[in-house]
C-alpha positions, 0 to 999 in steps of 0.5 A: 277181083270181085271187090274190083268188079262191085267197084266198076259198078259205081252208083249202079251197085246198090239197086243192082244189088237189091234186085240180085238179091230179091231174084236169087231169093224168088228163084230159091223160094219157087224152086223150094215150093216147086220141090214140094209140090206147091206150084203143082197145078197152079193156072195163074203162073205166080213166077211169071207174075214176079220174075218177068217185071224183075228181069225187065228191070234189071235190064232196064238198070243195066242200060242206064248204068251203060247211058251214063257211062258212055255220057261220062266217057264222051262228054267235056273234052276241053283239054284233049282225050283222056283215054284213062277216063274213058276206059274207066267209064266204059268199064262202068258201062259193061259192067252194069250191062253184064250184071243187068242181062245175067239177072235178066236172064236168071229170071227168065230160064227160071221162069220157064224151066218153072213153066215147063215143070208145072204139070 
């Protein structure tokens, strides 16, 4: 089922990846430095500095995956309707999408939960 899901990905698999990978390790190395205390009375909120760009890019790539599915899903219709066509590419496009908005939203309760946890 996963090795489906990586391939309804498509092209977006790869910088999704990276950006799954750079997040999980960010959140596991503040939550690490948050349990032993090194994040403690920390102003400049180094986190937020890190996990919001991530977590707006990630969302940024899921939005494209989506554009370029629905353009591929809905463009050249010279010889009728391909439904099969059209389900695959779409498919693409709520994959990038879900996997955009789960990284998205990782990053940022992480970046709050860091937030609140501070003092």
């Amino acid at each position: 089922m996963l090795g489906s899901f990586i391939d309804s990905l498509g092209y977006f698999v790869y910088p999704q990846a990276a950006l799954s990978l750079i997040t999980v390790a960010l959140v596991l190395g503040y939550g690490v430095a948050w349990m032993r205390g090194e994040l403690r009375r920390r102003n400049d909120k180094p986190w937020c500095q890190t996990l919001e760009p991530l977590a707006a890019i990630a969302v940024s790539i899921g939005l494209l995956g989506s554009v370029y599915a629905f353009l591929a899903a809905f463009s050249g219709f010279q010889g009728g309707v391909d439904v099969e066509r059209i389900t695959t590419a779409l498919s693409l496009g709520y994959a990038t999408t879900l996997v955009g908005l789960s990284q998205s939203i990782m990053a940022s309760v992480c970046c709050y939960m860091l937030g609140l946890a501070k003092t």
